[in-house]
C-alpha positions in Angstrom: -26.2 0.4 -5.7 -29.2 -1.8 -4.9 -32.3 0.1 -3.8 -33.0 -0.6 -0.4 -36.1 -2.0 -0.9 -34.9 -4.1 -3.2 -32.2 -5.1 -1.0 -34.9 -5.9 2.1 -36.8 -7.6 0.4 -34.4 -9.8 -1.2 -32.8 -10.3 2.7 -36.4 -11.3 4.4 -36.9 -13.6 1.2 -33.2 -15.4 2.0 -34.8 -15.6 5.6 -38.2 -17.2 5.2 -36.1 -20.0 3.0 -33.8 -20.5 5.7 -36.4 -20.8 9.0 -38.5 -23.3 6.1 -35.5 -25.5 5.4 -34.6 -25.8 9.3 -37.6 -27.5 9.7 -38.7 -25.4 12.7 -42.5 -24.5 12.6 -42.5 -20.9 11.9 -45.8 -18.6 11.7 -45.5 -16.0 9.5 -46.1 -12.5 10.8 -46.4 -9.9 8.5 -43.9 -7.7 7.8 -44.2 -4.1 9.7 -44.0 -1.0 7.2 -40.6 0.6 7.4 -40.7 4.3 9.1 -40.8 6.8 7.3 -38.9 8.9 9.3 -36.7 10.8 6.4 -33.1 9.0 7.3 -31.1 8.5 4.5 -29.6 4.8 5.2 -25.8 4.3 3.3 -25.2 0.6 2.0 -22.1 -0.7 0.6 -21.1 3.3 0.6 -16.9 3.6 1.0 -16.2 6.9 3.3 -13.7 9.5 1.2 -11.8 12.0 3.0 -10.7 15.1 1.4 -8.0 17.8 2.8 -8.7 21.0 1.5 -6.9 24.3 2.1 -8.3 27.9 1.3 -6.9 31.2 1.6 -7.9 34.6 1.0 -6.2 37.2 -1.8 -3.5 37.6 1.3 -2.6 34.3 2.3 -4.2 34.6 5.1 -6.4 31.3 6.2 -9.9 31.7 5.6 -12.2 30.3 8.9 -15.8 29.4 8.7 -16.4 27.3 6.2 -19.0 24.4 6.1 -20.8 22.1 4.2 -22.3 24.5 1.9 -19.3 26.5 1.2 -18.0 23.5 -0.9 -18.7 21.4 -3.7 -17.7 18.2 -5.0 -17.6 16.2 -8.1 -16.1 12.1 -8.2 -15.9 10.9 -11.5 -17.8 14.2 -13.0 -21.0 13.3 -10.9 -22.1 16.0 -7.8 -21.5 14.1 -4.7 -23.2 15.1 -1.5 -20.7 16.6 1.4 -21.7 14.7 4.8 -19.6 16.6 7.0 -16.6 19.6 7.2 -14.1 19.7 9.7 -12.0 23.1 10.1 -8.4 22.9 10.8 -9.0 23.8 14.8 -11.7 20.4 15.4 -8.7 18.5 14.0 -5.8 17.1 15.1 -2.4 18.0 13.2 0.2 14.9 12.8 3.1 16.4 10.8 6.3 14.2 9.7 8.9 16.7 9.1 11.7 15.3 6.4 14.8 17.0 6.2 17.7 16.6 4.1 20.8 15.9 5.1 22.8 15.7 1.4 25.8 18.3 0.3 23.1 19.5 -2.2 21.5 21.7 0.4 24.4 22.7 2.4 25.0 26.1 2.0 21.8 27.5 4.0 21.6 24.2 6.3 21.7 25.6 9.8 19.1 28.5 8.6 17.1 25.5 7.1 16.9 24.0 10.1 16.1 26.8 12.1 13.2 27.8 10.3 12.1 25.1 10.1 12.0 24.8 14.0 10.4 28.0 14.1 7.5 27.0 12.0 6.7 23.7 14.1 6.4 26.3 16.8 4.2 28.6 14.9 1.6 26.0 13.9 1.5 23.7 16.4 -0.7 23.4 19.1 -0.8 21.3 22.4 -2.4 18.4 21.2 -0.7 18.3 17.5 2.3 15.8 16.9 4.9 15.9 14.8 7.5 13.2 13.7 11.4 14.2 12.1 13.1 12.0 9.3 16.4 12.9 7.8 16.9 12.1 3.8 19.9 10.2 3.7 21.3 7.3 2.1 18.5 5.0 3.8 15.3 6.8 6.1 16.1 7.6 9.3 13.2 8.1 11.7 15.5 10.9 14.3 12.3 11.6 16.4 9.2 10.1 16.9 5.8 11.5 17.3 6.1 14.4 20.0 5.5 18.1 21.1 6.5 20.8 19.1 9.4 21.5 21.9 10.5 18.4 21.4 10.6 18.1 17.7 12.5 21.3 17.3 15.3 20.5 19.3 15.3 17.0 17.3 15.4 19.0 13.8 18.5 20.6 15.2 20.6 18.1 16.1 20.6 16.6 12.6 23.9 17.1 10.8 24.8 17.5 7.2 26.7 15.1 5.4 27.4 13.8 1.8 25.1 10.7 1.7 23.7 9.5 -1.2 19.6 10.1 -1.2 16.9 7.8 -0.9 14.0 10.6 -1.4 11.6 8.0 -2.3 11.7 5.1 0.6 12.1 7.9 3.1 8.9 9.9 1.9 7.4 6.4 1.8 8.1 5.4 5.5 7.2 8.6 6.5 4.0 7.7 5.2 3.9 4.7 6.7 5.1 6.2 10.2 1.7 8.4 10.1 -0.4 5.5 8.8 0.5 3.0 11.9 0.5 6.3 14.4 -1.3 8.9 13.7 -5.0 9.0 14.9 -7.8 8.4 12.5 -9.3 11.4 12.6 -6.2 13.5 12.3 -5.1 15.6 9.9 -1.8 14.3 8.6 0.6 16.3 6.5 4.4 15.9 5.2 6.8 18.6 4.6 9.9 18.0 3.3 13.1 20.5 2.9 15.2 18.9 0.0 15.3 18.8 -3.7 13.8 15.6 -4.3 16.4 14.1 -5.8 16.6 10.1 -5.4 20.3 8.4 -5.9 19.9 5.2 -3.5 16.3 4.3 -2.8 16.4 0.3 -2.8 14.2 -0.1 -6.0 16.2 2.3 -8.3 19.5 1.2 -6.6 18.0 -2.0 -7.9 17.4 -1.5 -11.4 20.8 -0.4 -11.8 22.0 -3.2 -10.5 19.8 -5.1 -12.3 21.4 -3.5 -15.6 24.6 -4.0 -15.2 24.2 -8.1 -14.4 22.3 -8.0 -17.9 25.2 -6.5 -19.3 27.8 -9.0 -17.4 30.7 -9.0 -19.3 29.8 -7.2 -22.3 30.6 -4.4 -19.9 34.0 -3.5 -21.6 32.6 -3.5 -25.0 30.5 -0.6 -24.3 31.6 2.9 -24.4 31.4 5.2 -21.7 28.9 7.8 -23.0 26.5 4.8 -24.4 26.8 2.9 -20.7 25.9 6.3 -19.0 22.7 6.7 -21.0 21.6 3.0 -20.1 22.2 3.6 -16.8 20.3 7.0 -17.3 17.5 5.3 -18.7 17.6 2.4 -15.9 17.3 5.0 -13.1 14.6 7.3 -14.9 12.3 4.3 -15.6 12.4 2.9 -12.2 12.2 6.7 -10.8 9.0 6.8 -12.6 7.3 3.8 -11.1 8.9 5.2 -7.6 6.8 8.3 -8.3 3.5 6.3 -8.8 4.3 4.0 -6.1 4.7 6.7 -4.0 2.2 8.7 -4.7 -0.1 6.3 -4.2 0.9 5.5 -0.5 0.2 9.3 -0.3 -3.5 9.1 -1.7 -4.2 5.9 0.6 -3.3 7.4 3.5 -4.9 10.4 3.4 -1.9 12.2 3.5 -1.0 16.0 2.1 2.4 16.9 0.8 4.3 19.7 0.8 7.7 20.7 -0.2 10.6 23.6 0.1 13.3 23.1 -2.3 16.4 24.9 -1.0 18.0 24.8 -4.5 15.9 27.3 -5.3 16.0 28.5 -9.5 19.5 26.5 -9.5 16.8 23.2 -9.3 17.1 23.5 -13.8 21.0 22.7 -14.0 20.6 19.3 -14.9 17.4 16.7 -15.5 17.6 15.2 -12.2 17.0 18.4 -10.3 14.2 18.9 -13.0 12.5 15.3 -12.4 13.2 16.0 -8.7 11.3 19.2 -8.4 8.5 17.6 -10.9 8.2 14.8 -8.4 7.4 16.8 -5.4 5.4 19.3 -7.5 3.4 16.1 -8.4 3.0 14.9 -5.2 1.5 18.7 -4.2 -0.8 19.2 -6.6 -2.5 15.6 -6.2 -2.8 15.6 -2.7 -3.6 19.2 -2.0 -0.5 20.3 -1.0 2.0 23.0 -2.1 5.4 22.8 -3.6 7.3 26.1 -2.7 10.6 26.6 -5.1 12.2 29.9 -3.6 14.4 31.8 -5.6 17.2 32.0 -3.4 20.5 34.3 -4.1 23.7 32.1 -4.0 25.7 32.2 -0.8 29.1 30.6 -2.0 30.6 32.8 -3.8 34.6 34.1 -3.5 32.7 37.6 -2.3 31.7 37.5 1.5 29.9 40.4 1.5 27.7 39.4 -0.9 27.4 35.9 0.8 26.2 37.7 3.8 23.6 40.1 2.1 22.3 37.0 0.1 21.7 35.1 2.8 19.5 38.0 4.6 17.4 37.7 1.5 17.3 34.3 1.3 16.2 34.2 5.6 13.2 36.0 4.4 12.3 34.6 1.7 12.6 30.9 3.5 10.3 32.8 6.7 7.7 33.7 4.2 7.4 30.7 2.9 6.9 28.7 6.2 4.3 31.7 6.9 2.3 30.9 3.9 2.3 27.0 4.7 1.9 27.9 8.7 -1.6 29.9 6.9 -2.2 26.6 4.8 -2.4 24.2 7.8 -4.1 26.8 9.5 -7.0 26.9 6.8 -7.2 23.5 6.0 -10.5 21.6 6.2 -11.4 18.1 5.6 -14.3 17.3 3.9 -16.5 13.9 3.6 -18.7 12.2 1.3 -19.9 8.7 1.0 -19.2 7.5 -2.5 -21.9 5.0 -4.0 -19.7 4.7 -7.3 -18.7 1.1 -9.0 -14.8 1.0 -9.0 -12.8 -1.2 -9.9 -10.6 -2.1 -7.2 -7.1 -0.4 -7.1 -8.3 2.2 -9.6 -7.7 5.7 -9.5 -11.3 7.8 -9.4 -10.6 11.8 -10.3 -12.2 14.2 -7.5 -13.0 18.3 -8.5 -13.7 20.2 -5.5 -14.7 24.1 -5.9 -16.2 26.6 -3.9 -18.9 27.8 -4.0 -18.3 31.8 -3.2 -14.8 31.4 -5.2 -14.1 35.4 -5.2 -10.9 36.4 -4.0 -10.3 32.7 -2.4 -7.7 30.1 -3.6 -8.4 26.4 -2.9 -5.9 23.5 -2.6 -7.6 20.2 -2.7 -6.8 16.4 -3.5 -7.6 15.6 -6.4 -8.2 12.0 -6.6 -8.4 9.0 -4.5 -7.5 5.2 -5.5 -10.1 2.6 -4.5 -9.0 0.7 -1.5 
């Protein structure tokens, strides 16, 4: 960036030409010497906001932080912090997603209690949250509301065997925060499914889009060789989904997290895998978590067992909203005003630390794409 100097000078210059070429008499008056008064003026600087979590060895949310407790690095070069805001000067906006597919059926109405529970836990008076169900299009259930309210929405939802659309819904939900969520909240998804995608519009698309290629040269292919295009079809476009999503993430300021209720069964085939990648993904770049339980089954032929499993599971599932309930809790948002060149669109890599590390783990975003 121009120094500012430079950048006055160069403005009073433009001036003079402009009073001289009016034709207006003008006397020149000399130009008073700019105070001195040590205040740092920012010119063509871009604002970046960065959520940041930090607990202790416990999981417990660790309070007090400011400025100095952090550093941070765009691009590789030291930036300087502006400002900190803890998790209790901020505002929580929190879109709930829950899914509604026969892939997380067998703990659903525990699902949904918890997670009632935990809008209860963390939620305060002034913090909103918004529910979305993962179906075979995004359903907005409840708007922006109490935590009273919200939990009663959460357990209305009912199961069923839709097809998924995990991308456009995770998308609108970004959206939804983007349009009505304050500025200068903190705003945070969780989602309760596995992250598998079967019928969001673009992939639903490129299959589609395959098989008019294919037209009727249809019933000269073989059944294993058509599954593998369409394989291919939906795992090329699910990778551009990804991207595309996580970008809307990125621009909106927005923190992921994730509870995948299919627990260690998530590696029985490569679209629970890619699923569980995705929102692990999503986590790690905006500063979230993605929690992967390992749940005990609870549909075998044995009842007893059933029952015992699912009493290990229930605590399991209420540590997990603890931990993220201590997350939220902890979570700070720091600023900087970035004076790097960018290319528009680009993606510029952020490392935040802190500076008394021991003992402490830190969740941050890690990057930021140039808007």
């Amino acid at each position: 960036m121009k120094k500012l100097l430079g950048r006055l000078s160069f403005t009073i210059s433009i001036l003079l030409m402009a009073f001289a070429a009016s034709g207006q008499a003008q006397t020149p008056t000399p130009t008073p010497a700019a105070a001195d008064d040590g205040e740092v003026i920012k010119v063509e600087s871009r604002l970046i906001v960065v959520p940041a979590a930090v607990t202790d060895a416990a999981g417990e949310p660790v309070l007090g932080l400011n400025k100095e407790s952090f550093s941070i690095q765009e691009a590789g070069k030291p930036q300087i912090i502006e400002a900190v805001s803890s998790a209790d000067q901020v505002p929580l906006e929190i879109a709930l997603l829950f899914d509604v597919s026969a892939t997380t059926s067998p703990m659903y109405k525990f699902q949904q209690e918890t997670a009632a529970k935990f809008l209860a836990q963390v939620m305060r008076p002034e913090d909103r949250a918004a529910v979305f169900s993962i179906g075979d299009t995004p359903v907005l259930i409840h708007g922006r509301d109490t935590a009273q309210a919200s939990a009663a929405a959460i357990r209305s939802i009912q199961p069923t065997k839709q097809y998924t659309a995990f991308y456009d819904t995770v998308a609108a939900a970004v959206d939804y925060l983007k349009k009505n969520a304050p500025e200068t909240s903190r705003r945070v998804i969780v989602v309760i499914s596995d992250g598998e995608d079967t019928n969001s519009e673009r992939i639903a698309k490129a299959i589609s889009e395959l098989y008019r290629t294919i037209g009727k040269k249809i019933d000269k292919i073989d059944s294993k060789t058509l599954r593998k295009m369409t394989a291919d079809s939906r795992d090329n476009a699910a990778k551009k989904e990804r991207a595309r999503v996580l970008k809307k993430l990125q621009d909106a300021d927005t923190v992921f997290y994730s509870i995948n209720p299919a627990g260690s069964s998530y590696e029985l085939n490569t679209i629970s895998i890619f699923g569980q990648e995705n929102m692990a993904n999503f986590a790690e770049d905006t500063g979230g978590t993605a929690f992967l339980p390992k749940f005990q089954p609870v549909d075998t032929d044995n009842a007893l067992a059933n029952d015992l499993n699912m009493k290990r599971n229930a605590k399991v599932l209420d540590r997990i909203f603890t931990q993220l309930t201590n997350e939220l809790r902890s979570q700070y948002l720091i600023q900087f005003y970035s004076e790097g060149e960018f290319p528009l669109g680009s993606y510029v890599k952020l490392a935040v630390k802190l500076t008394a590390p021991a003992g402490r783990t830190l969740r941050a975003r890690q990057g930021y794409y140039v808007k």
